[in-house]
C-alpha distance (Angstrom), angle and dihedral (degrees) to the residues before:
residue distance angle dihedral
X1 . . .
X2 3.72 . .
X3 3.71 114.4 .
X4 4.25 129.2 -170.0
X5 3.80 108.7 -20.6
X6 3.91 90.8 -0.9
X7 3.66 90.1 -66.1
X8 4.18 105.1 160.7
X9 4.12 115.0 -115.8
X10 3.75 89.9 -149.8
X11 4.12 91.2 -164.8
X12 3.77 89.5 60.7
X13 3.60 84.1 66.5
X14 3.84 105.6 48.6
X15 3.67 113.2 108.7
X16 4.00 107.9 -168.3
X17 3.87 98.9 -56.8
X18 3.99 95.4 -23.5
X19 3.94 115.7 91.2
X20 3.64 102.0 -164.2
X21 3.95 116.0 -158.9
X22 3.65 102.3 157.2
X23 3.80 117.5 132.9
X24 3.99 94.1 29.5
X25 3.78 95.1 113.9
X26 3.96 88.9 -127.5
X27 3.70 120.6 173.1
X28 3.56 137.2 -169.7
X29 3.90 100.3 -78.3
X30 3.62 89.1 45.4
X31 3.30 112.3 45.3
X32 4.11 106.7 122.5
X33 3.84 94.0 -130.9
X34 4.48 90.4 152.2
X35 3.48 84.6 59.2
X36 3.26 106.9 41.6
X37 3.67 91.7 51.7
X38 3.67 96.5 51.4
X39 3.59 89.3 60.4
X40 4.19 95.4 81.9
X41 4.36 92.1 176.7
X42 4.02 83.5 61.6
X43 3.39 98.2 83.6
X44 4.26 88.9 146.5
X45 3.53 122.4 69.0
X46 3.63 129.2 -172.1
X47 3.68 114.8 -168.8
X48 3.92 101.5 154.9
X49 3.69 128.9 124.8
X50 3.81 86.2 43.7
X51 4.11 137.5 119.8
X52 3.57 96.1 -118.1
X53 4.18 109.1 136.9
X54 4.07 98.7 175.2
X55 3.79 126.0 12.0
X56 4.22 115.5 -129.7
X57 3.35 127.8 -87.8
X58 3.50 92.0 -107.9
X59 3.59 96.1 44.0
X60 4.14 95.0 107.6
X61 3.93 93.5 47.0
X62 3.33 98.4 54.3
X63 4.00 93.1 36.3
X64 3.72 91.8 59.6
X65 3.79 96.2 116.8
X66 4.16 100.9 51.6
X67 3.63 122.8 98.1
X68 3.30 96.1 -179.9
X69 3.73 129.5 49.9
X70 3.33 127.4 165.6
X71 4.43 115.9 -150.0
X72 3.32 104.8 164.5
X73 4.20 132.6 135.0
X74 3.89 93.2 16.5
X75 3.54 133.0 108.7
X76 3.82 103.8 -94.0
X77 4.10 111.5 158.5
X78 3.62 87.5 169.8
X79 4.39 151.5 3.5
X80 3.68 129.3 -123.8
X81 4.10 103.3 -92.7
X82 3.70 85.7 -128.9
X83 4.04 100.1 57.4
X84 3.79 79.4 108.5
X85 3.47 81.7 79.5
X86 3.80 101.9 61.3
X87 4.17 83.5 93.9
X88 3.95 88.7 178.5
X89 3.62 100.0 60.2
X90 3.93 121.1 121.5
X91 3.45 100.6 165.5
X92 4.17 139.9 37.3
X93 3.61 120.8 172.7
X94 3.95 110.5 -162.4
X95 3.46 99.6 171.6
X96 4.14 119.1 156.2
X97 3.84 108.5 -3.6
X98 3.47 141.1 121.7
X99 4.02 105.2 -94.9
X100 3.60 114.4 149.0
X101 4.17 87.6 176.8
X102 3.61 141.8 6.5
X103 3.97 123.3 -134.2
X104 3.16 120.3 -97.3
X105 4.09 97.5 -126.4
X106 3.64 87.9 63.4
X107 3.93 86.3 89.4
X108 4.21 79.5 62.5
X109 3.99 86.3 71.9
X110 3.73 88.5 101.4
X111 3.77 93.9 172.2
X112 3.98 91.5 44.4
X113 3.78 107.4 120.9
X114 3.71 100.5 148.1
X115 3.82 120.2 64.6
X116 4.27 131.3 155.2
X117 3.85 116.5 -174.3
X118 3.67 90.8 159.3
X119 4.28 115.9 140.9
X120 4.49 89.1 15.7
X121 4.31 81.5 130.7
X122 3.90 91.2 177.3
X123 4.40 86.2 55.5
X124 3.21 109.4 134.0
X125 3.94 110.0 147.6
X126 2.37 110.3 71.3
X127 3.58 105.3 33.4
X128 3.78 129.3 -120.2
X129 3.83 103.0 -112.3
X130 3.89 88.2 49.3
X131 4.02 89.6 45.0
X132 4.38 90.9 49.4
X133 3.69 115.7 -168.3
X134 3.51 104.5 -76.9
X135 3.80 94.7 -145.5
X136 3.94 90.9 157.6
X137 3.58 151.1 0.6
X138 3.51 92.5 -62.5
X139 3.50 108.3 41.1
X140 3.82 75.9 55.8
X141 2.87 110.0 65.0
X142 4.07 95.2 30.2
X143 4.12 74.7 57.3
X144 3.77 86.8 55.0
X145 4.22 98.0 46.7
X146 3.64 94.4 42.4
X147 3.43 96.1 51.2
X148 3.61 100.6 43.2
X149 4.09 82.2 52.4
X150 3.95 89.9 51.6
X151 3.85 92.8 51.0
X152 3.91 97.4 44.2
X153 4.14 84.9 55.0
X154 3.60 92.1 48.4
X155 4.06 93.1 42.6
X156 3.54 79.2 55.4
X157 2.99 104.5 51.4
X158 3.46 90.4 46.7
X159 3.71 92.4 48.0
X160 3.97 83.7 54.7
X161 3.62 84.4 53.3
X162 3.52 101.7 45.8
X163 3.91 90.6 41.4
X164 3.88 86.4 57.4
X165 3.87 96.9 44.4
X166 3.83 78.5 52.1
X167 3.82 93.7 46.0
X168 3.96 94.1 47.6
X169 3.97 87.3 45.7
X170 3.94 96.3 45.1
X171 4.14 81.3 45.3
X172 3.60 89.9 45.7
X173 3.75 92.9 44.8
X174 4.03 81.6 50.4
X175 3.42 87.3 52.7
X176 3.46 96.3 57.8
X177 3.82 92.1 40.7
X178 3.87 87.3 56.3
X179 4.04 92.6 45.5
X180 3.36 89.8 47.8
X181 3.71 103.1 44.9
X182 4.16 82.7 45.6
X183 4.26 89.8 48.7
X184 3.66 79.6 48.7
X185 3.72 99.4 52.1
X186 3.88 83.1 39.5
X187 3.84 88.9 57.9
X188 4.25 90.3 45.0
X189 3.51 87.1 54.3
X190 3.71 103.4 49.0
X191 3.73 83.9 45.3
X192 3.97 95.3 52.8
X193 3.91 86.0 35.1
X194 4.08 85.7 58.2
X195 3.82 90.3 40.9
X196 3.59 93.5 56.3
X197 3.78 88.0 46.1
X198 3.82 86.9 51.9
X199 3.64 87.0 50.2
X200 3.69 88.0 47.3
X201 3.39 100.5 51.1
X202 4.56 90.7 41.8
X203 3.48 79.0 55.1
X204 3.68 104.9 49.3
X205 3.91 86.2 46.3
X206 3.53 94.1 52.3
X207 3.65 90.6 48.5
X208 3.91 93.1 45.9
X209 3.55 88.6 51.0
X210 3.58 99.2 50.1
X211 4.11 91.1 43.5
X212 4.06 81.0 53.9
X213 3.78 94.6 49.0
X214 3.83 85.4 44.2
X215 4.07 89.6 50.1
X216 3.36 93.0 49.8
X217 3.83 102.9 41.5
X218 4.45 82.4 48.2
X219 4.47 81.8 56.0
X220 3.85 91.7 42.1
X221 4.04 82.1 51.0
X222 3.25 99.1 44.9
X223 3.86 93.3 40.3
X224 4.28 80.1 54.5
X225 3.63 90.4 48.8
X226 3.82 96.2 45.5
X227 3.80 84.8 44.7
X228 3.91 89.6 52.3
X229 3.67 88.5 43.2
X230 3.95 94.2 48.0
X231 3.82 89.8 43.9
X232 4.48 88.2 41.4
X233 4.27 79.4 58.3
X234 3.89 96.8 41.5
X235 3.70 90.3 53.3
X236 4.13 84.6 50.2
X237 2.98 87.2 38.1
X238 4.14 88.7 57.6
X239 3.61 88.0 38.5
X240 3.46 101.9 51.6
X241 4.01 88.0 48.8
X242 3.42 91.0 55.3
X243 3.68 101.1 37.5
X244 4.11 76.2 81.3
X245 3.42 90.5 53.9
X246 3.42 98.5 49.2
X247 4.03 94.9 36.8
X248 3.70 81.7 54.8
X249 3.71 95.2 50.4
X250 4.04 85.0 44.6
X251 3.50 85.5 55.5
X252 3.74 98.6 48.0
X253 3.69 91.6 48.5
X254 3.54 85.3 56.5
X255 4.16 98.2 46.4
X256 3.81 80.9 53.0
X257 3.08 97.6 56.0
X258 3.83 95.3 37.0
X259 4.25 79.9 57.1
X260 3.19 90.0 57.8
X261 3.69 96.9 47.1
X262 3.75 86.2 51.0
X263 3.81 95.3 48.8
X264 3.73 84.0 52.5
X265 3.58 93.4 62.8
X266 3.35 100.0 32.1
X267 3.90 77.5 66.1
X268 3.55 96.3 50.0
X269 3.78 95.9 50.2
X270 4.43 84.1 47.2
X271 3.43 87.3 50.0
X272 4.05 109.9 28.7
X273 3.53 87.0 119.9
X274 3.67 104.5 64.1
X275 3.70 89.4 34.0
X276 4.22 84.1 106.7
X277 4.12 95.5 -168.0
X278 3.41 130.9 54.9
X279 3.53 102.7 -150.2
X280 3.91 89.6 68.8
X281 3.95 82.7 53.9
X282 4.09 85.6 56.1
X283 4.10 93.2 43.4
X284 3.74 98.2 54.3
X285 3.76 84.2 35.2
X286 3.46 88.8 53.8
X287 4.32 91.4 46.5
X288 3.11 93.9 57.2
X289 3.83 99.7 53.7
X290 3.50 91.7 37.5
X291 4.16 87.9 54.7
X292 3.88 98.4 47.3
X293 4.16 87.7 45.8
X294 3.78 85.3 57.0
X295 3.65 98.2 46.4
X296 3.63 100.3 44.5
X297 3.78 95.6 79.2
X298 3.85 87.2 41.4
X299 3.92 90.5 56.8
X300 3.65 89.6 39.9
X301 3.63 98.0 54.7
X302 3.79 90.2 44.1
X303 4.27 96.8 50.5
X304 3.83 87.9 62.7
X305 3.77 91.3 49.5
X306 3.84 90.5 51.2
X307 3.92 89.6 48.0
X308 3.49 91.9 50.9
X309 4.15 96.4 47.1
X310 4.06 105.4 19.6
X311 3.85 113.4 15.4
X312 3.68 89.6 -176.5
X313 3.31 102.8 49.4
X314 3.43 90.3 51.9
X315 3.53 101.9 50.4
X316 4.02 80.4 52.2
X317 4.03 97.2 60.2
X318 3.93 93.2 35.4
X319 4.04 88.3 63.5
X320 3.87 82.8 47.9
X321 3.53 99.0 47.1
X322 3.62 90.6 47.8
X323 3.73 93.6 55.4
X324 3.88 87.1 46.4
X325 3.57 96.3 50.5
X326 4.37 90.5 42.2
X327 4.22 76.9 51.5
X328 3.66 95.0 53.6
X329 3.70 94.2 44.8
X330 3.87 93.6 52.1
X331 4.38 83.7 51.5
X332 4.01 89.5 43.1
X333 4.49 82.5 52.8
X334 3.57 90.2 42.4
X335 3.96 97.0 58.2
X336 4.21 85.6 36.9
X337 3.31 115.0 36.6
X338 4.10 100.2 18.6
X339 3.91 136.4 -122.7
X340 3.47 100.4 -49.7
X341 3.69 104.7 49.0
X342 3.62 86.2 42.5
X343 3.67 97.5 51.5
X344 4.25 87.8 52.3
X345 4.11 79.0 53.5
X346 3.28 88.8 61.4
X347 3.40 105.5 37.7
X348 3.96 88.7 62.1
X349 4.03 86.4 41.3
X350 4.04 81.0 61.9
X351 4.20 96.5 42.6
X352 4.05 85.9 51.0
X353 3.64 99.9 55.8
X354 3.93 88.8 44.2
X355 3.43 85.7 57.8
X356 3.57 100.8 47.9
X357 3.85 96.6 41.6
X358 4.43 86.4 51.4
X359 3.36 95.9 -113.3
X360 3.79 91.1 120.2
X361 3.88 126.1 39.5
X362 3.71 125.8 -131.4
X363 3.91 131.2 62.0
X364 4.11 116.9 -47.6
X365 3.93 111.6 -96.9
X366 3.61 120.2 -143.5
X367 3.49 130.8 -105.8
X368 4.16 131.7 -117.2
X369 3.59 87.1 4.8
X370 3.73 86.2 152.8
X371 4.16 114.9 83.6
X372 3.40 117.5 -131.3
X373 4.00 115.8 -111.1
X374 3.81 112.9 -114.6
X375 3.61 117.8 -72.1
X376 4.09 112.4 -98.5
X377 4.02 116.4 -121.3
């Protein structure tokens, strides 16, 4: 019955457990479904003969309790994909609509053992053969088993399907873990590879720079050491022109005092006569031989430093030295051997240095050929 503006009293139409709303001309928008729900002892529903094309979202979740609903001569195109769900369900009549396919979760209707898809011309899934033609209670619910079976194998199947869709994307999600994680290791490794060239290259630097600070504190050394060197043979250099200087003021020191050895017996030959012992005669005889034998290495030693260092300077001094030491001989006669003998001394002293100066031709003649006789007691 209709109640205030032709709003449905849904109790007025339960019949023991069996709501029957057939013949109401409900639709979609207007199908009572609240009501209906709250009415637990309905657990039959009979919507045929209606004009409704789709069933609500909420259809299934409130349906929950029914196990038998009754579809048939309306509009349906297509079920809820979640009838499956409608675990209670014993019996689903489908007769005359507009399904072109069933959902797949209808094979989840374990208790479903009644099913008519008779006059659904657009069915295609599942086929007709596997569908039958439902023409009784039996082909009903054979219609019901078979295709139940048929949608469980092609669930899966698809479930196969699916699960290797999912295995090829969870291996190529692996994949791409692995290339990445490799790319990644790549990337570490060019990065350590450059940090060990860094380190390379610090290190070579470092090295180059202390091999160049080495090099250059070896030149500043050896720049020292050639300076020490160069300064060594400056200051031998000094010494060696002064050693002439001083060899010639050795050598001086010694004419002077060879003068004054000569003086001495120049005085002793003056004054031989008043010279009242002769044992003074012997002692400054004696001095003076004693004095030249002590000098001669001297003078020796110091002629082949001058001929080394200053030839001419040399050669110089020896011509005095010679006349010095012819001078000291003639005094040394003179206090021995007396006037006359030293006089003839001399005499040859004076021919000799003629000769050697080229006043006189011929060949030089030696000097103090002639021995001294043996000294008296």
């Amino acid at each position: 019955m209709a109640g205030k503006a032709g709003k449905i009293i849904v109790k007025d139409f339960l019949d023991g457990d069996e709501i029957d709303l057939s013949l109401q001309t409900l639709t979609t928008a207007s199908l009572p479904l609240k009501d209906i729900s709250n009415i637990k002892k309905g657990k039959k529903l009979d919507l045929s003969k209606n004009q409704i094309t789709l069933l609500p979202n909420n259809f299934v979740p409130l349906m929950g309790h029914l196990v038998k609903l009754d579809l048939s001569g309306n509009g349906l195109t297509e079920l809820p994909s979640n009838i499956g769900s409608l675990t209670l369900l014993i019996h689903l009549d489908l007769f005359n609509n507009g399904l072109s396919a069933l959902p797949i979760s209808v094979f989840e209707l374990k208790k479903l053992a009644w099913l008519d898809l008779k006059d659904n011309p657009e069915l295609q899934f599942p086929p007709q053969d596997i569908v039958g033609l439902c023409r009784n209670d039996t082909e009903c619910k054979s219609c019901a088993t078979s295709v139940k079976e048929y949608l469980r194998e092609v669930n899966s199947k698809q479930e196969s399907k699916k699960q290797k869709e999912l295995d090829a994307k969870r291996a190529k999600k692996e994949a791409l873990k692995r290339e990445l994680k490799r790319l990644e290791e790549l990337e570490n490794m060019e990065r350590r590879k450059i940090k060990l060239e860094e380190k390379a290259a610090e290190k070579a630097r470092r090295r180059a720079e202390y091999e160049a600070s080495a090099a250059n504190s070896d030149v500043k050394q050896s720049k020292e050491d050639v300076g020490h060197k160069t300064g060594n043979k400056t200051s031998k250099a000094v010494t060696s022109h002064k050693d002439p200087e001083s060899s010639s003021s050795s050598i001086l020191s010694k004419l002077f005092i060879l003068f004054l050895l000569l003086v001495a017996a120049v005085c002793g030959v003056v004054f031989r006569d008043h010279i009242p012992c002769c044992a003074i005669k012997g002692a400054v005889l004696d001095s003076t031989k004693v004095v030249a034998d002590t000098l001669n290495p001297v003078l020796t030693s110091l002629n082949s430093q001058l001929l080394k260092t200053a030839p001419g300077l040399q050669k110089s001094l020896v011509s005095g030295l010679d006349l010095l030491v012819e001078l000291t001989g003639v005094c040394q006669d003179t206090l021995y051997l007396g006037y006359e003998l030293a006089l003839q001394e001399f005499t040859a002293l004076s021919t000799y240095l003629q000769k050697r100066a080229g006043t006189l031709p011929g060949k030089a003649v030696g000097v103090r050929q002639k021995k001294a006789p043996p000294r008296p007691p």
